[in-house]
N, C-alpha and C positions, 0 to 999 in steps of 0.2 A: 497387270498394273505393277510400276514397281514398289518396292517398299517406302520410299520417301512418300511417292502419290498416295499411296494407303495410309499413310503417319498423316500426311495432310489435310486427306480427308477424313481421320478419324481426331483431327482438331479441329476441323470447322465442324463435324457433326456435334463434340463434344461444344463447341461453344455457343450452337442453336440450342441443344440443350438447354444448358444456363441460361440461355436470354428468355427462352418458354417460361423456365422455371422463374425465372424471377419477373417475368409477366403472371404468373399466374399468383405467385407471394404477392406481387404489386396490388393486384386487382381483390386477393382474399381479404388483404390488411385493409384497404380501401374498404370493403363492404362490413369487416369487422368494427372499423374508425363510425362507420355512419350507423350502425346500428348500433350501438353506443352511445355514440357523442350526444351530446347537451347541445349543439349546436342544430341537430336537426329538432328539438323540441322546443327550444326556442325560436326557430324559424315559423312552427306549425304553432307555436302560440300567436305572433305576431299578424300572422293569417289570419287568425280566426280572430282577433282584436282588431284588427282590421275593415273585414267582414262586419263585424258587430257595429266599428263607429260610424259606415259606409250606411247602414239600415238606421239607425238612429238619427244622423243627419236628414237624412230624405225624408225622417217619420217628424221630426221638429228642428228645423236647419236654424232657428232663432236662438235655439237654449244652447245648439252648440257653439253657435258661435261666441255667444257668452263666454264659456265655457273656455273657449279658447284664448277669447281677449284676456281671461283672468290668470290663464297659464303662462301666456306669452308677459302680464305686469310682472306676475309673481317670480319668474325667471330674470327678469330685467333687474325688480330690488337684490334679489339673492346675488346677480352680476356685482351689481353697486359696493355690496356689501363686503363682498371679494376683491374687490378692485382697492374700497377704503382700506381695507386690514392690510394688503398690501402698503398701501402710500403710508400707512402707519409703523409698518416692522421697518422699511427704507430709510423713514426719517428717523427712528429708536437707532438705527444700525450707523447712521452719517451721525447723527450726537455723539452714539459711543464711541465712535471710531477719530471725531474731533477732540476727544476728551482724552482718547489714551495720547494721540500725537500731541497735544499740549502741557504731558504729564512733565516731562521735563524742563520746563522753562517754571521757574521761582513766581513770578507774575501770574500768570495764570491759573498755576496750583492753587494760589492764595487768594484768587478772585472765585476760581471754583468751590473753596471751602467756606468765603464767606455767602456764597449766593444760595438763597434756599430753595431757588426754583430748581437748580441741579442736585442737590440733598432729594427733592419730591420727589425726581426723577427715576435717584439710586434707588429711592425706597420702594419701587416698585419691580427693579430687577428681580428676577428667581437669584436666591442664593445659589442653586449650583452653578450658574453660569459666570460667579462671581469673581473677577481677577483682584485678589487682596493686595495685589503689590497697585495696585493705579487708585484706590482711595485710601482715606487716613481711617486712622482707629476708628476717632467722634462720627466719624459718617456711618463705619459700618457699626454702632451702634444704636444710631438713627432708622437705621433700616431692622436692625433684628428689632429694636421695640417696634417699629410700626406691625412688621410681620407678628408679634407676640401682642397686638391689640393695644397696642400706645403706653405697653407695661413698661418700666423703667429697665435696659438692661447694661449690664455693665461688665467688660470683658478684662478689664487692666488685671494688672498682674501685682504685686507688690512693687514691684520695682519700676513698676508707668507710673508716671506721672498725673496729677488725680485732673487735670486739662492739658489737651495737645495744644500746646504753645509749641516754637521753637526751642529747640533740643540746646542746651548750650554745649562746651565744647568737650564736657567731658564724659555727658554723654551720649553725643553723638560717634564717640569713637570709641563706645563699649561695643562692642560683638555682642556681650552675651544680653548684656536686654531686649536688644532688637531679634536676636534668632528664639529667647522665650515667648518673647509677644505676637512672633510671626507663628511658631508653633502652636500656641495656643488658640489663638483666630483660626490656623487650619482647621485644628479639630473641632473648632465648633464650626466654622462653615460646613465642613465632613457631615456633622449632626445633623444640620438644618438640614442638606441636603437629600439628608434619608441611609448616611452610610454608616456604617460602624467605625468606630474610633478602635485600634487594637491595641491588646493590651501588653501591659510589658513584657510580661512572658514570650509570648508570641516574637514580639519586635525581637526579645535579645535570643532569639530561636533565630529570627530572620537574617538577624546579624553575623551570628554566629555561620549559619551557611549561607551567609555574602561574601565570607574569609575564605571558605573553602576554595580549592582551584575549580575553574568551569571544567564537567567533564568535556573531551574532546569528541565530536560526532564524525564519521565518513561525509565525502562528499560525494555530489553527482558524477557519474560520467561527463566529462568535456562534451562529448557529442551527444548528449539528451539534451530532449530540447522541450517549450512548454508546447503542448497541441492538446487540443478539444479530445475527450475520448468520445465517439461515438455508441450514445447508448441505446436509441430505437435498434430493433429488429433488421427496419429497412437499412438504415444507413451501415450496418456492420455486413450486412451480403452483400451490401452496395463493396463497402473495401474490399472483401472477397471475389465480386463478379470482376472487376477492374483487375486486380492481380493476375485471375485467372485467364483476364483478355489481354492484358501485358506480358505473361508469360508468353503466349501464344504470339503475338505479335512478335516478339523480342526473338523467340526460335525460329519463325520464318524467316526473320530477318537473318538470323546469323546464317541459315542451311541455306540463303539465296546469297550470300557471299559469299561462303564457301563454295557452293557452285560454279559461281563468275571467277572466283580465283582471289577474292580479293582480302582472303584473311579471315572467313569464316570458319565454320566447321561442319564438317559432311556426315558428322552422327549426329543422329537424335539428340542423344542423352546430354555428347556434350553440349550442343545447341541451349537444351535446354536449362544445363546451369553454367550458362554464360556468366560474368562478371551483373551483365547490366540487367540478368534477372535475379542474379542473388542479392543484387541492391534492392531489385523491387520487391522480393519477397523480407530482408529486413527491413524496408521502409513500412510495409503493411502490418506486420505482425509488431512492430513497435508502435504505430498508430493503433490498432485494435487493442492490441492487448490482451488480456482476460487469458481462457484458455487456450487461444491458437497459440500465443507467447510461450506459455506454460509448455505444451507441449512442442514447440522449436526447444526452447530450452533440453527439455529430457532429451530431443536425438540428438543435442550437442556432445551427448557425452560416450553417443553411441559409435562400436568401432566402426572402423570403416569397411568391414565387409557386410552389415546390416544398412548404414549411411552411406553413400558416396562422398570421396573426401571434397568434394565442392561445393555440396549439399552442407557437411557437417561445417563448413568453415562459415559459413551464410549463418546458420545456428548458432554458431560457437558468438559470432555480430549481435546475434538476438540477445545470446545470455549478457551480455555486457553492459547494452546498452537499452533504456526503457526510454523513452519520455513521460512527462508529467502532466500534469492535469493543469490547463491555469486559472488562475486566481478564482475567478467568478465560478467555475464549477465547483471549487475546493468549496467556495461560499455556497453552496446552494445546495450541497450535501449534506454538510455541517449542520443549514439550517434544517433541511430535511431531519437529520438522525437524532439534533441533540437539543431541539430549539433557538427562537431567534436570537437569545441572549446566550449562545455558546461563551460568546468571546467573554462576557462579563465573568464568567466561571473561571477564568484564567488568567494571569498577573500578566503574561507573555507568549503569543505565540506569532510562531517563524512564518512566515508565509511562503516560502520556499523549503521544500523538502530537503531532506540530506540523504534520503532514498528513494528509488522506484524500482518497486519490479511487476511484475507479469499480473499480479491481483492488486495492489494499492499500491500508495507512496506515504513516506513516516516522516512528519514534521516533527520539530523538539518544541516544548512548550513549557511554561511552568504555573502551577498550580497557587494559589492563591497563600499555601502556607510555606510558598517559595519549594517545594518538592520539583524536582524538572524531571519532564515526562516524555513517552515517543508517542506518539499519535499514529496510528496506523490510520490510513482511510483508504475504504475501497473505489475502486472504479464503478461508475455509475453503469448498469447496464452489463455487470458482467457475472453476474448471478444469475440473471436470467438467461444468458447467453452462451453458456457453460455446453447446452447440448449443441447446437447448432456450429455455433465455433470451430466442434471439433472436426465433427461433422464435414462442414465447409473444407476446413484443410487437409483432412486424411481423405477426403474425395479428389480434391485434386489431386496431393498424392500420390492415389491409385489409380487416375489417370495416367500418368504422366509413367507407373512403373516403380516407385521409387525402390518399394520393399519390396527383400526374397520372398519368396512363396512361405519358407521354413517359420517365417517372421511370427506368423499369427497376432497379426495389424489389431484386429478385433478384438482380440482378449486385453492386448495392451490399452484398448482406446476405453473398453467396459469399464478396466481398473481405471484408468485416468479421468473416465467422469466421477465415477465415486467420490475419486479421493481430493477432487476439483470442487465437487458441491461439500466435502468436508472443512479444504480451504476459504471458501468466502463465505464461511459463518462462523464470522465471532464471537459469537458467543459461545458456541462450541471451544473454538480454541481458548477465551476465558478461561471456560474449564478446564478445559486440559493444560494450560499453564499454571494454574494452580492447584491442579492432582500432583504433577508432575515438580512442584515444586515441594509439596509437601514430599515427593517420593524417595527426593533427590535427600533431601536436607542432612541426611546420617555422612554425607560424605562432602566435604568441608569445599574440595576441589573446583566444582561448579555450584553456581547459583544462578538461582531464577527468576527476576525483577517478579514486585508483586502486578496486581493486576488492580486498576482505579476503574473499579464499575459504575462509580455515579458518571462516567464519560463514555462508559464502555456500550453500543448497541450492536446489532445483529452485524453493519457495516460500517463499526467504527470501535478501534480498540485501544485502549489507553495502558501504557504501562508504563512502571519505573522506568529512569533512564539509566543504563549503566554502561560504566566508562569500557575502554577497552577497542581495539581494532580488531579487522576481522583477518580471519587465517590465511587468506592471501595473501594478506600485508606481511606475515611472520615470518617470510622465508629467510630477510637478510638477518635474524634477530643471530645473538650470540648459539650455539650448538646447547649449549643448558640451556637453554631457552623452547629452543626447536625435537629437542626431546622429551624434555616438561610435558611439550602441547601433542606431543605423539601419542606419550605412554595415557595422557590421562583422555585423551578422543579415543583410543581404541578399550581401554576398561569402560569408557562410560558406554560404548557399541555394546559387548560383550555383556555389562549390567543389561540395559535395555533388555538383551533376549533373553537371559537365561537367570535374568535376577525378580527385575520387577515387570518383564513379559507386555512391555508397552513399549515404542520405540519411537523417536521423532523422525521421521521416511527421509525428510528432505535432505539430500546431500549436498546444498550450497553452500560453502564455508561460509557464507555472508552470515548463517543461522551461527554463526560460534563466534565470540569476542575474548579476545585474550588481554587480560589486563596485567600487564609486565608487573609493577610492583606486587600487587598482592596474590601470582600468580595462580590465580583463577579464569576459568574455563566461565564465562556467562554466556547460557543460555536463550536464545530470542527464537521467537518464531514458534509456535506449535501447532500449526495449521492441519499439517498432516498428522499429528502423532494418531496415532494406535493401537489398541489392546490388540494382542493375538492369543489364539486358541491354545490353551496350556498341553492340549495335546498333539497338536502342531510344536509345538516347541519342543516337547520330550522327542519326538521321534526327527528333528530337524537336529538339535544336539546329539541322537546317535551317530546322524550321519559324520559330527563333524569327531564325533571320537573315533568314530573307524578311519576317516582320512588319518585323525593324528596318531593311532596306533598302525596305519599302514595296512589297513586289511579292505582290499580292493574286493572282497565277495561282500562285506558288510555293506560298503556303500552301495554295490549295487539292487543287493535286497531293499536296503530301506527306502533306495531312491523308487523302486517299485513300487512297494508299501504307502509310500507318499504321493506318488503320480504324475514323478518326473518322466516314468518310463510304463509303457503299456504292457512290457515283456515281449513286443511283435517288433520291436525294432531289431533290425539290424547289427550283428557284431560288431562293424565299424562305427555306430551310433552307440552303443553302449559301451563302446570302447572312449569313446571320444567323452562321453559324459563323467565315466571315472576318473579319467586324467584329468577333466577340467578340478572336477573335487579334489583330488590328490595334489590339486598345486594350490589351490587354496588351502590346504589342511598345510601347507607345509611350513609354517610359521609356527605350528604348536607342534612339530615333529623338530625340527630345528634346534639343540639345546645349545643355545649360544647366543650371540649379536646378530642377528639378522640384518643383512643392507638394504633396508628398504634401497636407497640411492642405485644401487648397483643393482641388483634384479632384475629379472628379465619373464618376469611373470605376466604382464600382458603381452609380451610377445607371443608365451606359447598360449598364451589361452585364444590372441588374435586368429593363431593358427588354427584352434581347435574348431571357430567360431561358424566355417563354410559347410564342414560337416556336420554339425548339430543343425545350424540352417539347413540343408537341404533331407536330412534323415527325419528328422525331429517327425513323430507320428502323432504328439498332441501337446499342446501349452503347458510349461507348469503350472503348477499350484497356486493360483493367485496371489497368497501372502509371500512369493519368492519374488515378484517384481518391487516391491516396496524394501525386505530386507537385502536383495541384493546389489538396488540402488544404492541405498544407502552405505552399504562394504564397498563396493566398486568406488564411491566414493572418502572414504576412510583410507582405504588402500592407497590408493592417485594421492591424496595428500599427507601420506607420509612417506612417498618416491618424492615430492616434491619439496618436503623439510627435508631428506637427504639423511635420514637420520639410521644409523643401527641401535638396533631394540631388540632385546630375549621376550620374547613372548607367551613362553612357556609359564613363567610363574603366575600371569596372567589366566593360563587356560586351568590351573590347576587350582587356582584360588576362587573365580569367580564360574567358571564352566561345571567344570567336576565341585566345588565345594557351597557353589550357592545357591547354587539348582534345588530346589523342592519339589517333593513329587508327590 
């Protein structure tokens, strides 16, 4: 058999697979749903109520009928009763609504004010519902005394007039008695109504940050768009099963035009990341979301001899672009996390997000003493889904081949659920925005919004809003500018390990906001942060002072010692491992301006990258996928400000002099 026929049939064996597998998920959820549900005990009530009025009928079929007649009257009144309150609210709503369209005609006004059957009327409306511009004063104090038990009350001001007659002409063209008397009626309808009146303090607080400029927010990707997240179990292997029968359709298809001649492709591999499966794979993983997103994302940033670059360009689509949740699901969280009166907790909020990424999307809101906030809110269903997801997609994956053998898929996938179930609990990262914000604070450069816990639950996180764009944006910024935001993102790296030994993992520039005037570095995002082992970090700083002093037996001992290396590898694999260290170290061996711009340091590490892949005799150390994300991306974005930076006073200040041991 050839190879095609053997590819062919080890994807339709792998696609009975899946369809078993998801017949048998079908059928377990199925019997998990019914031995559960309230639906079967309500069924097996009605039975046996049934049963019971079936035996009591037979036993005296006179009483039940009764029985029935008196059910079927007393349904009848309760209809009637429904139906009048009805013809009641209709007619209240066709009065009000004749009375406002006749507020502007002079005649009418003046037949409404003398008529007292419309006066009874008013006086039974609820004040809050009460529009003050469409009655006179004398009315609306007609109705607070009926509402305060027929007590006399009286709302004029000094300067009203002690009966509403016609205004004559000089004071009908004062402003300021009609904007006292209209203010003051506010506040007491305000009263009546149950709400607090606020006090000056407050107001000339509110006032004051009404002056201020609105901070400015990011906006959505163009191409995100609003769609359902699907949050049952079923429906998210459902997006996976469908991907994984699109993939396979979409490769047959290409390797049988290839065949014909007609502009296919006669490999596997490329077949299978055609164009029109790299769309179906970002159309999927932006619909799901959660963790499959999550991890597209991280091999966007992976080279291309662990990623395929066709692979990694589909990814690279993913990190860009999320869609969002709409409306009614935003609503039905919210109520879920924070109660039905969320909104009431808030002066303002956006209904449209100004972000989405792979675990929630962050609305801007403001808080009732005018404070503007970012609202994180998670996606429904992807806390739970955290294992599966990955699951799902690193299966296909390893169907299809994608990783080297060297990769060690598994250890990466261990650490990514970990630090995946550390992202979508909020209240975790509460905390650690506010450890971390107390950690930060001795150093002026960055700051870290506070964190609003009466908003804040396990999948919902409220924090300050603070102005500022994200590091992507900074590229065209002035060169003072673009070096500002270098030297103070690679000491805040450098603090993290060797200062206060806690570090934020995520390398999305979107986590950092540059605010040009008071140039400060703000802080967002600490889903991932975390502590590391202080003695992980003493013997991780050996290594990097042996790169910067140049002693290639150091690094190899300690990479030993640490368990980058088993000591059974191979000279060309421990060869390949020093030099990768030795060109990282070479920024603190460097005394001068260093080009990030000009460099050529992923080049040779690209190079190094096939050999460590294919030698490599076991995974590092766990806490190296977290910090070296994190450097790899620090690095990338300071090739990309283009900027030259000494880096040495750096190592020598914060490495060698803030290290505690």
């Amino acid at each position: 058999m050839s190879r095609s026929a053997q590819e062919v049939a080890a994807l339709l064996r792998g696609l009975r697979i899946l369809v078993e597998a998801c017949g048998r998920e079908h059928l377990a959820h199925g019997r998990h749903l019914w031995s559960n549900s309230s639906i079967r005990e309500l069924i097996a009530e009605n039975v046996a109520h049934t049963q019971q009025l079936v035996r009591h009928s037979s036993q005296n079929p006179v009483e039940e009928l009764k029985k029935l007649q008196q059910s079927l009257q007393e349904t009848g009144e309760r209809g009637y009763v429904v139906a009048k309150g009805i013809c009641s609210l209709l007619e209240t709503k066709i009065q009000m609504s004749r009375k406002e369209s006749g507020i502007s005609e002079p005649a009418q006004a003046d037949a409404t004010r003398k008529s007292p059957t419309t006066a009874q009327k008013q006086a039974s409306w609820d004040a809050a519902n009460l529009d003050i511009s469409s009655i006179t004063l004398q009315e609306f104090e007609e109705i607070l005394s009926r509402r305060n038990k027929d007590r006399s009350v009286s709302l004029r001001t000094p300067a009203t007039k002690s009966s509403q007659t016609m205004p004559n002409k000089a004071d009908a063209s004062d402003p300021g008695i009609i904007n006292q008397d209209t203010e003051y009626v506010n506040n007491v309808l305000r009263f009546v109504a149950g709400a607090k009146v606020e006090e000056q303090e407050a107001d000339a607080q509110l006032k004051k940050k009404s002056d201020q400029p609105a901070i400015e927010v990011p906006e959505l990707s163009k191409v995100a768009k609003q769609r359902k997240v699907p949050s049952s179990r079923i429906g998210r292997m459902a997006s996976f099963g469908g991907l994984f029968a699109g993939l396979g359709i979409g490769t047959l298809n290409e390797l049988t035009k290839g065949a014909l001649g007609l502009g296919g492709s006669t490999s596997m591999r490329e077949a299978l990341l055609s164009p029109a499966n790299a769309e179906r794979i970002v159309d999927t993983l932006c619909k799901v979301r959660g963790a499959a997103l999550k991890i597209g994302q991280i091999l966007s940033i992976q080279d291309s001899s662990v990623v395929s670059p066709q692979l990694a360009k589909a990814f690279e689509r993913v990190r860009q672009a999320a869609d969002y949740m709409p409306d009614w699901q935003v609503e039905r969280v919210m109520n879920t996390q924070l109660g039905a009166d969320w909104r009431q907790r808030l002066r303002s909020f956006e209904d449209k997000p100004f972000a989405a990424a792979s675990i929630g999307q962050v609305h801007r809101a403001t808080l009732s003493d005018g404070t503007d906030v970012a609202i994180k809110i998670q996606y429904p269903g992807v806390a739970q889904s955290i294992e599966s997801d990955i699951d799902n997609l690193v299966g296909m994956l390893k169907v299809w081949d994608v990783f080297p053998q060297g990769f060690f898929i598994d250890n990466v996938v261990r650490v990514a659920k970990r630090e995946l179930q550390w992202e979508v609990d909020y209240d975790r990262e509460a905390e650690y925005t506010e450890k971390f914000r107390e950690m930060i604070s001795p150093y002026p450069e960055y700051y870290v919004p506070r964190v609003v816990r009466d908003l804040t639950t396990s999948s919902v996180l409220t924090t300050e809003l603070v102005p500022g764009v994200p590091l992507d944006k900074c590229f065209d910024l002035s060169y003072e500018h673009r070096a500002h935001i270098a030297a103070s993102v690679l000491k805040l790296c450098l603090r993290e390990l060797f200062e206060i030994e806690c570090m934020q993992t995520d390398p999305n520039w979107s986590n950092f906001l540059y605010d040009a005037p008071s140039r400060r570095l703000m802080l967002i995002d600490f889903g991932s942060t975390r502590f590391y082992r202080h003695e992980f970090i003493r013997n991780y700083r050996q290594v990097i002072m042996s790169a910067a002093a140049n002693n290639r037996q150091g690094v190899l001992e300690m990479s030993r010692e640490m368990g980058f290396l088993t000591g059974y590898e191979t000279k060309q694999m421990e060869q390949a491992h020093v030099d990768a260290v030795m060109i990282l170290g070479e920024i603190f061996r460097y005394d001068g301006d260093f080009d990030f711009g000009k460099q050529n340091t992923t080049e040779r590490l690209a190079a190094l990258v096939p050999t460590m892949v294919a030698h490599r005799l076991c995974p590092p150390p766990e806490e190296i996928y977290s910090i070296h994300r994190k450097l790899s991306g620090i690095f990338l974005l300071c090739a990309r400000l283009n900027v030259r930076m000494n880096c040495v006073p750096f190592y020598k200040d914060i490495v060698l002099g803030k290290f505690k041991d």
